[in-house]
C-alpha positions in Angstrom: 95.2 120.2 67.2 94.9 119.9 71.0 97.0 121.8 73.2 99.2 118.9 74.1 99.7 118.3 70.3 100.7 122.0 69.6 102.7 122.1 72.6 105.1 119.3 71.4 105.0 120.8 67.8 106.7 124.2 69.5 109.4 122.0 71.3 110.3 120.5 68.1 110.9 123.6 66.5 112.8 124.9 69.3 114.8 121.7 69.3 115.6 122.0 65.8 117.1 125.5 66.3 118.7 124.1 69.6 120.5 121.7 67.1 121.9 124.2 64.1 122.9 125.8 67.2 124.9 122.0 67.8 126.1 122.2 64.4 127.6 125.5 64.5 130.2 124.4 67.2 131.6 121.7 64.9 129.2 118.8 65.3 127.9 117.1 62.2 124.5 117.7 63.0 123.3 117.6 59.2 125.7 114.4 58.1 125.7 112.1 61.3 122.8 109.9 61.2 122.5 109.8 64.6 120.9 113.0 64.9 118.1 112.0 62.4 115.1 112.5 64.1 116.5 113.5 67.3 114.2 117.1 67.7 110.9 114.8 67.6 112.1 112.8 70.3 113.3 115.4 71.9 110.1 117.1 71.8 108.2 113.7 72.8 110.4 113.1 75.9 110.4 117.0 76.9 106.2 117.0 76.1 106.1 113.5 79.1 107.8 115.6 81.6 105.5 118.3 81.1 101.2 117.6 81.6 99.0 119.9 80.7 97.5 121.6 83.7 93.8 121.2 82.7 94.8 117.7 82.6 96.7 117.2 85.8 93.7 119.3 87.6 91.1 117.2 86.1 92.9 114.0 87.2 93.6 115.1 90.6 89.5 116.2 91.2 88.8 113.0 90.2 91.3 111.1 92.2 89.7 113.1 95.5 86.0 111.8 94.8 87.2 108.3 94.7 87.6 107.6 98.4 87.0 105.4 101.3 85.7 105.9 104.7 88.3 106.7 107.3 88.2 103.8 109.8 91.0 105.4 112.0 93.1 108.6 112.6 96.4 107.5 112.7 99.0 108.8 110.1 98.8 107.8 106.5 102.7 107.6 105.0 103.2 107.0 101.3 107.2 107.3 101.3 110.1 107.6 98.7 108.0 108.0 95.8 110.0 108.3 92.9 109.2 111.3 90.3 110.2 113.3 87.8 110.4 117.1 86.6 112.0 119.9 85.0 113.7 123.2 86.8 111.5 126.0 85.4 115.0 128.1 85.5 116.9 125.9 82.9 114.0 123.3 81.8 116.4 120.6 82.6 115.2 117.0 84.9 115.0 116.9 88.5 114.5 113.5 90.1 112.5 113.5 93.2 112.4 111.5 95.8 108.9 112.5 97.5 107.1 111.2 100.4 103.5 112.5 102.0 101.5 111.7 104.4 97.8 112.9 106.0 96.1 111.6 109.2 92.7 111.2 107.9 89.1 112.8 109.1 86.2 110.8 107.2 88.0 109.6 104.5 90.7 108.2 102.6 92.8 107.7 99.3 93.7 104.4 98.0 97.2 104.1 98.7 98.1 104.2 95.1 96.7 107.3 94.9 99.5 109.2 97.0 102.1 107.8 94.9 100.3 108.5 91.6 99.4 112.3 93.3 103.3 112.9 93.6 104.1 111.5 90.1 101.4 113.5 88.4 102.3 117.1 90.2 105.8 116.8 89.8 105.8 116.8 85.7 105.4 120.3 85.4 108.0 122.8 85.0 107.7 124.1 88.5 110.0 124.8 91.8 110.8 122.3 94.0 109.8 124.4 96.6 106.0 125.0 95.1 105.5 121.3 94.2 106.6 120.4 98.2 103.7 123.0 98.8 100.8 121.7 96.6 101.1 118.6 97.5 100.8 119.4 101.2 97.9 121.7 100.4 95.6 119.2 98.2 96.2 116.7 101.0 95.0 118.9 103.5 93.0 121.3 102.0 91.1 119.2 99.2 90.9 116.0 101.1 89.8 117.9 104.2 91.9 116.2 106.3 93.2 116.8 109.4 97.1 117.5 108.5 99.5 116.7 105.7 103.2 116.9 105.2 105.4 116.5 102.3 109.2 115.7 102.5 111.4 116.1 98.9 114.7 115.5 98.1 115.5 116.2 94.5 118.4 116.4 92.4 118.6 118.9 89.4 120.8 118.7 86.7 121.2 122.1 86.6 122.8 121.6 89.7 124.5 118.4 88.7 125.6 118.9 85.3 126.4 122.2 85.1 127.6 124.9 87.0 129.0 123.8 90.1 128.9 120.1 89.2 127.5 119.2 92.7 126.2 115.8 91.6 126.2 114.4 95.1 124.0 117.6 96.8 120.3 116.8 97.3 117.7 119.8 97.7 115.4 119.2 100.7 112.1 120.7 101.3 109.4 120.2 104.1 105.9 121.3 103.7 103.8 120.9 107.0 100.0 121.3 107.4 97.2 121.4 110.8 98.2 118.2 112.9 101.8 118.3 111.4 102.5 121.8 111.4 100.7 122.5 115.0 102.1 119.2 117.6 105.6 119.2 117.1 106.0 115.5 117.8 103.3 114.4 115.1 105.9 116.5 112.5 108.9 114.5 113.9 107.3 111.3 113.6 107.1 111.9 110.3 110.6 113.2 109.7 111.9 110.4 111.5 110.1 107.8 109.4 110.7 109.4 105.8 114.4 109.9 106.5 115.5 106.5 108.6 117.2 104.5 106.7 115.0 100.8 106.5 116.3 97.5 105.3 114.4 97.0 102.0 111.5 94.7 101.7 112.5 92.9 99.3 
């Protein structure tokens, strides 16, 4: 059994217990057929939001050797990438609305790549904040360029749901790297093109 495998058998052993927890506030858990089944596919859908890291690190490296030669130096802007993830402090969804960019040296991604970078980070049970981060970092660092920014807007559940029921707030985080993080008006450009509101294409 793989790690993935044993992973999702755990969650559907904790979903189980989650639902005789269910049942002991009234619901009928054990009688309603609705509920047949319902810790598997728990476990399934909590097992997609969640990649193993060997995996996500393998991916990535692999991603980064399949590149093209740079042809210019002007900004590279993947933007409003839609994602998802899970708040490590209640394990419940965030969606994230990412965008990155990187002004390249020698080389660079296939566009689909940024988009498929920002999907493939964000399943992990991991801070808004720290995601915003690594994805700046691999961009600047791993592809060697010569700056990267991230821009995030994400709303949790635990934030909308629960709690304060503030289903309207967004949490935003910047990330900023070389170029971006060093000429202020290479970091507004950026800012300005992420968060202006565009007529969609189609």
């Amino acid at each position: 059994m793989n790690d993935q495998a044993k992973a999702q058998k755990l969650f559907e052993e904790g979903y189980a217990k989650i639902l005789e927890g269910i049942g002991t506030l009234g619901y009928p858990v054990e009688t309603d057929a609705n509920y047949d089944g319902t810790a598997l596919r728990a476990a399934k859908g909590l097992a997609q939001l969640i990649l193993p890291i060997p995996d996500v690190e393998t991916e990535v490296k692999d991603m980064l050797t399949k590149t093209f030669p740079a042809k210019y130096k002007d900004m590279v802007i993947s933007k409003h990438n839609v994602a998802f993830g899970v708040c490590p402090h209640h394990l419940l969804p965030v969606i994230y609305r990412i965008s990155v960019a990187y002004i390249p040296t020698n080389k660079v991604l296939g566009i689909s790549k940024l988009s498929r970078l920002a999907k493939l980070l964000s399943r992990a049970p991991m801070l808004q904040e720290d995601l915003t981060h690594e994805l700046s970092r691999i961009l600047y660092e791993d592809l060697q360029s010569d700056g990267s920014a991230t821009y995030v807007e994400g709303l949790h559940m635990c934030m909308a749901s629960r709690g304060a029921g503030a289903h309207e707030t967004r949490v935003v985080t910047s990330a900023m790297r070389g170029a971006f993080l060093d000429h202020l008006s290479t970091r507004q450009e950026f800012i300005n093109l992420v968060t202006t509101s565009h007529p969609t294409l189609i």
